[in-house]
C-alpha positions in Angstrom: 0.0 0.0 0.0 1.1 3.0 -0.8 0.5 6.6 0.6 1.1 9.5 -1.3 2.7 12.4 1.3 0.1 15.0 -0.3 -3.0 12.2 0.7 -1.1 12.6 4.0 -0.8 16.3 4.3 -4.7 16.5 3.4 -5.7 14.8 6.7 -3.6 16.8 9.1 -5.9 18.6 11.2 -5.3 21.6 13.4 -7.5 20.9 16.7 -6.4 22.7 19.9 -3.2 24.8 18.4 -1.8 21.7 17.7 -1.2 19.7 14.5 -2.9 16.1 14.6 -4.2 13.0 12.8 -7.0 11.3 13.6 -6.9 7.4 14.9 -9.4 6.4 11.5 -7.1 8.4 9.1 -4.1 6.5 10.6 -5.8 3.2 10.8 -6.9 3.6 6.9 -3.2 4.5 6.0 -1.7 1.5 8.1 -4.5 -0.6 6.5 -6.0 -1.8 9.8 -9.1 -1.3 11.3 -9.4 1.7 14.1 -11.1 -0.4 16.7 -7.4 -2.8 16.6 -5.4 0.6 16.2 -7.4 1.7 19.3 -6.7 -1.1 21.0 -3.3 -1.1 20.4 -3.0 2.4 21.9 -5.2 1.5 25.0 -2.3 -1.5 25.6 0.3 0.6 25.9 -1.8 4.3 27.3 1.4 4.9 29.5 3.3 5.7 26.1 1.0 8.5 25.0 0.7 10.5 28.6 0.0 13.7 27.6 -1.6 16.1 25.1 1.8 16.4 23.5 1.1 12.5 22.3 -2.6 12.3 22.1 -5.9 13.4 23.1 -9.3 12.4 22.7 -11.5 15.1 20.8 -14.5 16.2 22.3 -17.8 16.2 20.0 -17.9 20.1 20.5 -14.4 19.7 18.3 -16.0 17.4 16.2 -19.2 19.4 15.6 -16.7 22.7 14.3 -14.4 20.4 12.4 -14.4 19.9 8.2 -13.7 16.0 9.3 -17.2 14.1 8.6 -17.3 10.3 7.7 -16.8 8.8 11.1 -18.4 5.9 13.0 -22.0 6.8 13.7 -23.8 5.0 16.2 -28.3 5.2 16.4 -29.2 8.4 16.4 -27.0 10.7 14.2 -24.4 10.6 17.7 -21.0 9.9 16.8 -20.6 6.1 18.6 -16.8 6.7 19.5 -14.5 10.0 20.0 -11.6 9.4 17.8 -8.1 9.9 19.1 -6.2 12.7 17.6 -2.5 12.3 17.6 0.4 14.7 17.3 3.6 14.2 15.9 5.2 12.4 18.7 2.1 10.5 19.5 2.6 8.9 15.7 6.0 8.6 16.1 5.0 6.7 19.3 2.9 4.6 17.2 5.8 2.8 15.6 6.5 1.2 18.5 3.3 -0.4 19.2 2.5 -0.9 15.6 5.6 -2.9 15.2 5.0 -3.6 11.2 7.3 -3.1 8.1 4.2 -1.3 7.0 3.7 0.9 10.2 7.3 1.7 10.6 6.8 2.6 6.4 3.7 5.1 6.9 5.1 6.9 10.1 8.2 7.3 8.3 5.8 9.2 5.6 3.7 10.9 7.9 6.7 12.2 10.1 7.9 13.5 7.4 4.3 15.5 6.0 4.4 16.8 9.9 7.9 18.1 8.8 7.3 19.6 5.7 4.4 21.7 6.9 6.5 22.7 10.0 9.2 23.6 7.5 6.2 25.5 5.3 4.8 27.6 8.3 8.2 28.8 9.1 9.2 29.9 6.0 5.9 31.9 5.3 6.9 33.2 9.0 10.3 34.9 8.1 9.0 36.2 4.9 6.5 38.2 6.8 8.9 39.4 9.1 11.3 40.6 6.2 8.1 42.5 4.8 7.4 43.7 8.1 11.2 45.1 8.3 11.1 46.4 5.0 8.0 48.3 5.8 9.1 50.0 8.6 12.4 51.4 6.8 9.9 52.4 4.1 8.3 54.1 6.2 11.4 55.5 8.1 12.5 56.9 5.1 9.4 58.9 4.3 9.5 60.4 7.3 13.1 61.3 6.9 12.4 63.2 3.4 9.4 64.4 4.0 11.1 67.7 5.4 13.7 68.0 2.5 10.8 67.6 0.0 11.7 71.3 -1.5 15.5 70.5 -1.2 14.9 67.3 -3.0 13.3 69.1 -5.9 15.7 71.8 -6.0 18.4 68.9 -6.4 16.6 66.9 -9.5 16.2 70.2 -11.1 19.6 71.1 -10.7 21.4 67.5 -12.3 19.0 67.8 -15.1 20.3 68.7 -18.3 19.3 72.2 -19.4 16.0 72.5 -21.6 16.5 74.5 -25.1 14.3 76.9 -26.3 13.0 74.7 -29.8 12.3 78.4 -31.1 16.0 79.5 -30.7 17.7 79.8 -33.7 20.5 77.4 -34.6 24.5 78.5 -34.4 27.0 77.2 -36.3 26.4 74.0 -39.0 
């Protein structure tokens, strides 16, 4: 099976500040079912202490999100909250996942988690670089906006003289 890294960058979510997958996202890219990827986590919950690893999202999360096609039980209520996991929490998962095809796909998706980090700080220096480049813009409006006349007396004095077109020629 394999997973393209854009398929992966699609279903990185951004739920509390954090970037995450979801445990049925994961489960479809590992090619296992969630309930056994849940159950692998639940094995071996001393490995994912901490929001930095995983979290369960809450269905006030779920009602916001743009993520739809999960497990439904009677009623229109979703049956199970999935798992969201962060970066480490998937990196985690390689270790109770202990496939060539887990080991594979977090080698993939640790490295979509990468190249969005690497995306988010790039447009982040650029805006900074505008934001310095404004400010000497504007630094140096302020600083000619008293020589204005001094300016203009300057320009007019490099340019090259204007002839009359009605003066009459001298010489050839």
């Amino acid at each position: 099976m394999e997973v393209q890294l854009s398929t992966i960058e699609n279903k990185i979510y951004e739920i509390r500040g954090r970037r995450v997958m979801l445990d049925f996202d994961l489960a479809e890219a590992y090619g296992i079912e969630t309930r056994v990827l849940k159950q692998a986590v639940r094995r071996n919950l001393k490995r994912f202490e901490g929001e930095d690893f995983m979290f369960i999202v809450t269905s006030e999360e779920l009602s916001r999100s743009q993520f739809v096609i999960l497990n439904k039980g009677r009623g229109g209520n979703v049956k199970y909250l999935p798992f969201a996991f962060t970066d480490l929490g998937i990196a985690m998962l390689s270790s109770v996942l202990n496939s060539d095809v887990a080991i594979e796909v977090n080698r993939r998706i640790l490295r979509a988690f990468v190249a969005i980090r690497e995306y988010i700080l790039a447009r982040a220096s650029e805006s900074v670089e505008l934001a310095q480049l404004s400010e000497r813009v504007i630094m140096l409006e302020k600083t000619t906006e008293g020589n204005i006349e001094a300016i203009e007396l300057l320009y007019k004095a490099i340019q090259p003289p204007q002839l009359d077109p009605n003066r009459p020629r001298i010489g050839y």
